[in-house]
N, C-alpha and C positions, 0 to 999 in steps of 0.2 A: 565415783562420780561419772567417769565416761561410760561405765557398763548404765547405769542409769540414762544417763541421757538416753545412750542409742537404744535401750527400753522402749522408751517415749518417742522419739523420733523417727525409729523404721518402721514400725504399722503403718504410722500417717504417710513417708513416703511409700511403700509400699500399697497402700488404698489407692495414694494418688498417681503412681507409675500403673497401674493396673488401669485405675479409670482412662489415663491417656490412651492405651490402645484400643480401649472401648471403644473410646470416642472416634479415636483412628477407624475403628471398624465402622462403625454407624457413616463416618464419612464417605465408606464409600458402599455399603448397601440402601442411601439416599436416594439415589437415582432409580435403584430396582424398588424401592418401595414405593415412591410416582407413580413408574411407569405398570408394575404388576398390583400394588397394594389394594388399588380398587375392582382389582378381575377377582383376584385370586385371596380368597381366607385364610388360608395358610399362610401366604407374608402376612397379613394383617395379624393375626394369629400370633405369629412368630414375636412379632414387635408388641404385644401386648406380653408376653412371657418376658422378654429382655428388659421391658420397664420394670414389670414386678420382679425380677433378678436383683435389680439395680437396688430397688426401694429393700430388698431384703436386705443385700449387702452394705446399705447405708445403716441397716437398724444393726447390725452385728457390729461392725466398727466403733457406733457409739452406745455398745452394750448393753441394747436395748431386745426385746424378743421379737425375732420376726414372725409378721404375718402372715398365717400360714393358709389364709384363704381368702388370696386377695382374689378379686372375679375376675376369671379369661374371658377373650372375648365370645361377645356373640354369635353363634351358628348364622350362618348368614350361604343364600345363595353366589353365585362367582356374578361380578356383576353386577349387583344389586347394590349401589351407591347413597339407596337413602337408609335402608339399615345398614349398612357402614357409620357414618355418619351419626345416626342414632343412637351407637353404642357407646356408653361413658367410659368402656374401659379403653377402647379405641384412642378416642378424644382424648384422653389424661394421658396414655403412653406417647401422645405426639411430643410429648411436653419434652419426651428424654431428646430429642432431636434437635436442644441446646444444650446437650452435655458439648459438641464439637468448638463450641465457643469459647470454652474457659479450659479445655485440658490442656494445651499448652502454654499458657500463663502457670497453670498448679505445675506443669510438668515441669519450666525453669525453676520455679521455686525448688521444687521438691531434690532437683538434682545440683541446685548449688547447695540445698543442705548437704546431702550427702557427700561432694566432691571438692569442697570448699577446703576443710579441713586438711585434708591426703594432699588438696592441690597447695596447700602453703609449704607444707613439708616438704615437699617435694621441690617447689622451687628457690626455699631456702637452703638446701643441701647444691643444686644443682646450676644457680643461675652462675657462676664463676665459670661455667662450660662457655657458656655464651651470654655476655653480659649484654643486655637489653633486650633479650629475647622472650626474657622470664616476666609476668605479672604477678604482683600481688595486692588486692581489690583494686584492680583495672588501671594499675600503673606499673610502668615499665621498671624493672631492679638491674640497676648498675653499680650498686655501691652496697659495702655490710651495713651501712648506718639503714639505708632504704629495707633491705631485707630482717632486719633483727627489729624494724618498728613497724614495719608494716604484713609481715610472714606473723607474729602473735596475734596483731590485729585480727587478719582476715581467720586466724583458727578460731578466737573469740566469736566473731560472728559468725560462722559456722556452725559452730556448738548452740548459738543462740536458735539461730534459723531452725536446726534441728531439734531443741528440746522447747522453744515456744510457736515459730512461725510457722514451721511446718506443720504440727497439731493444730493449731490453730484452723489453716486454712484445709486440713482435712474434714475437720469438724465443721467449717461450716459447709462446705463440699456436703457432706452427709445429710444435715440438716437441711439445704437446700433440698436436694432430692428427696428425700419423705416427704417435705411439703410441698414440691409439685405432682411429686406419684402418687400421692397418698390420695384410697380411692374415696370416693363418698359415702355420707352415710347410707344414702339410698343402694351405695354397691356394694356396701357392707353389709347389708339388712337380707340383699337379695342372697349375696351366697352364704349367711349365716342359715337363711332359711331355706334353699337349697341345701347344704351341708346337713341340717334337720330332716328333712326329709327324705334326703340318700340312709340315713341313719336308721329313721324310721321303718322305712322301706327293709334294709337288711335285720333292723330286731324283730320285728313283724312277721318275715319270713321266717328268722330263726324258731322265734315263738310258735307258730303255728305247727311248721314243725318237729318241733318237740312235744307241744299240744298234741299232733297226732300220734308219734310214738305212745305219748303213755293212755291213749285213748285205748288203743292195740296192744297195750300193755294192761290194762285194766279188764280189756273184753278179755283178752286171752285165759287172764286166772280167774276168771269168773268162768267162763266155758269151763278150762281145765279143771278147776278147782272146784270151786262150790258149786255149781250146776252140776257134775259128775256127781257131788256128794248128797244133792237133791234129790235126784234122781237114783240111788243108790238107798237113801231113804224113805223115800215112798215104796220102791220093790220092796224094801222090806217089811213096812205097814200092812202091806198090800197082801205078800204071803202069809203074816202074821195072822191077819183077818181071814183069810181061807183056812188057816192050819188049828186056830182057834177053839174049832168044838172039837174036832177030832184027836188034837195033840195039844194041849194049852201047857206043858211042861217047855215045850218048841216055840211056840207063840213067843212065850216070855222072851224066851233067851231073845228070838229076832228084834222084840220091842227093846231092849238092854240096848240090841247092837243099833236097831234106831236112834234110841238117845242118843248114845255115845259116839253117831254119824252125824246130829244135830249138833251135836258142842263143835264136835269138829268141825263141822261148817258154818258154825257160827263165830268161831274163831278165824278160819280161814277169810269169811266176810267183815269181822274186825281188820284184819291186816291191810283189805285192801283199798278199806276206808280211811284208815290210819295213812296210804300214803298218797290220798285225795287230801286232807287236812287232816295232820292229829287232831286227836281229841284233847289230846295233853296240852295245846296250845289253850284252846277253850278254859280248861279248867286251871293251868296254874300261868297260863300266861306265857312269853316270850324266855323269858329270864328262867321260870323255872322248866321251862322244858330242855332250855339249852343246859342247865345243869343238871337235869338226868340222861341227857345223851353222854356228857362227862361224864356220868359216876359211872354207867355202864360201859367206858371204854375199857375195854384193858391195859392200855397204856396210861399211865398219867398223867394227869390234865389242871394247869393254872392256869384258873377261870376266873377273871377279870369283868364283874359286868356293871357301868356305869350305871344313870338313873336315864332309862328310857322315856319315860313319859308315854302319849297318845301314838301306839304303832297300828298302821292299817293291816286288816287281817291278809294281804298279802304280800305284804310286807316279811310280816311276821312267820308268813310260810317259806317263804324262798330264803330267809334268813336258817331257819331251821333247818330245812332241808341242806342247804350251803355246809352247814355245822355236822350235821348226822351222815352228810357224802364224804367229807375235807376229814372227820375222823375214820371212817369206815377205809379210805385209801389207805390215811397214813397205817391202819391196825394191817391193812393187808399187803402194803409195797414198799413202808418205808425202813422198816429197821430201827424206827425211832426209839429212845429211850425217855420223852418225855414233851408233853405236846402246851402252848401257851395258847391263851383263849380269851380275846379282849373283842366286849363287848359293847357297844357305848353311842348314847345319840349327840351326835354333833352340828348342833344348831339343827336346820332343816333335814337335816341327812341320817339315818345308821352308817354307821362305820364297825366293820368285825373283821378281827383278824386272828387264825390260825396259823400257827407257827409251828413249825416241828423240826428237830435235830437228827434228822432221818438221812441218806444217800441222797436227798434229791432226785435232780433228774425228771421231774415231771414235767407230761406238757398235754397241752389239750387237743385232742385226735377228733377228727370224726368217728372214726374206728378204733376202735380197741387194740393195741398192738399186740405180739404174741404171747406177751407176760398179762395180759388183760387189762393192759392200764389206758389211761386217757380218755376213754369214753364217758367216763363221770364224770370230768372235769367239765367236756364238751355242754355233757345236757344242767351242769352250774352255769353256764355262761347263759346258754340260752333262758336258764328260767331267773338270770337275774335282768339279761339285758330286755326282758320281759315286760319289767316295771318300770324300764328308763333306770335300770340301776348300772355298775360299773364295777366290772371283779377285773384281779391285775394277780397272776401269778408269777413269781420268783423263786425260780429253782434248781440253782446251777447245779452239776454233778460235785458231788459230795456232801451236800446242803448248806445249811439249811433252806426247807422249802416253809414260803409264805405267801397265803390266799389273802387277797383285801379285796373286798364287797364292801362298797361304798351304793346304800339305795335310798332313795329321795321317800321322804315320809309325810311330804305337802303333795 
């Protein structure tokens, strides 16, 4: 029962001894907020952080999530008195500048819960030292009758103070402050869309470039590849048609090895199409290209794939892609002995996740580290945060390691 109570009763005094020195603080950085607050952005600054501190740690108290993007204040010149004043986040942090009014009111409460109790005991065992020296609830003990009825009392009400009054007045302590910090919706609007737009801004940049690696990636095997093999095949049209009247046993053979530089470069230019947009997507769809990427793993794969419905064709690529990189790792770095493959639209969204029983240990690098890992994971990030989608890897050393691409399909 007492482990209980003091459960319940130390957070709330502990919120509320914590808040008193706050407020002890604030009473005396009062004066320098006056006197600097309106020069200098920084103090102003300072005091819009220490409100939103407050209003977080009133949302954790009564277990609630805090918010993670209340708005700082406004950039402002030193000096400049009517953007000060203009800013709402300003304005609402003045508000904390009556926490000094009420923390030592919470501060008595909170410390005769705590000391209430220890102090009955104590002057129950001790007042016969010196009789009338000793209180118990605010009356003087000179006799057993006085301490044996009034030493249980005041532990009762101790115990009460602390397992209701004290929560109590913590709670509304909290609630108070959320509802004077709590910013507007106009301040919530601003730095949600601020927040979108820092966001924006870094997928954007990711996107493009990664955009341009595989642009660089695409010319490069074209140069290297099938333009060599072009050009490799017309030299040999080329001879063939000179060599023709004179030697047509020669011609041939050159014409054989033309063909057979045509397939090959028209496979080579399949390849490099295929990782512009499969074709396999086209023809069997999302679902069935992701289960011939499984059947040609060579690890084994339990492929899980709900009912999709209408996915956008880039969608559909970056999920594929996500599925053909997440296996091609695990076949090459994880040691796995068996890989799980859950596919599935949930409400507005794809949701896919790759699992494997592998060492772990992945993480996503700009760079390739020396074992050549990471760098795939990187250019998944980039081609999922592409589409406003959201990948979350999980891969502590030993594993299991698990990808979740979560991408918006409205």
């Amino acid at each position: 029962m007492l482990t209980k109570i003091l459960h319940k009763g130390w957070p709330a005094c502990k919120y509320l001894l914590i808040r008193f020195f706050m407020g002890i603080s604030l009473l005396a950085v009062i004066p320098i907020s006056l006197l600097l607050g309106w020069w200098s952005p920084n103090v102003t600054a300072t005091l819009v952080r220490l409100a939103n501190r407050e209003h977080d740690e009133a949302s954790k108290y009564l277990g609630l999530t805090p918010e993670s993007a209340l708005p700082a204040a406004a950039p402002r010149r030193p000096g400049n008195v009517v953007a000060l004043f203009r800013d709402e986040a300003f304005r609402r942090s003045l508000r904390i500048l009556l926490m000094p009014l009420v923390v030592i009111p919470e501060l008595v409460i909170a410390m005769l819960a705590l000391i209430a109790a220890p102090a009955a005991v104590a002057s129950m065992a001790l007042w016969q030292l010196q009789p009338g020296s000793f209180n118990l609830m605010g009356l003087k003990v000179d006799s057993w009758f006085e301490s044996l009825t009034l030493g249980p009392l005041q532990i009762l009400t101790g115990l009460a103070m602390l397992q209701w009054v004290t929560p109590a007045v913590a709670r509304g302590h909290a609630q108070a402050v959320r509802q004077l910090l709590a910013p507007s919706a106009s301040e919530l609007e601003t730095a949600r869309l601020a927040a979108r737009v820092e966001e924006l801004t870094r997928t954007r940049a990711g996107a493009v470039d990664s955009h341009g690696a595989e642009l660089r990636r695409i010319e490069r095997d074209l140069h290297d590849g099938t333009q060599a093999q072009l050009v490799s095949l017309a030299m040999r049209i080329g001879i063939a048609k000179q060599t023709m009247a004179d030697d047509p046993e020669k011609a041939a053979k050159l014409l054989d090895d033309a063909r057979d530089g045509a397939e090959q470069a028209m496979t080579e230019l399949r390849g490099v199409l295929r990782t512009m947009y499969p074709p396999i997507l086209a023809d069997r769809g999302l679902a069935g290209a992701v289960s011939a990427l499984s059947a040609r793993c060579p690890i084994p794969v339990e492929l899980r794939v709900g009912e999709l419905g209408a996915v956008p064709a880039s969608v559909e690529a970056a999920a594929y892609f996500v599925v053909a990189e997440s296996l091609t790792n695990i076949t090459k770095h994880s040691a796995a002995g068996h890989v799980d493959l859950l596919l599935e639209r949930r409400g507005p969204e794809l949701y896919l996740a790759v699992t494997d029983d592998g060492i772990g240990g992945a993480r996503v690098n700009d760079k390739a580290d020396l074992l050549n890992r990471g760098s795939g994971l990187h250019g998944m990030v980039h081609r999922v945060e592409a589409i406003d989608g959201h990948m979350r890897l999980q891969s502590p050393i030993g594993g299991p390691t698990t990808v979740e691409v979560i991408l918006p399909c409205e």
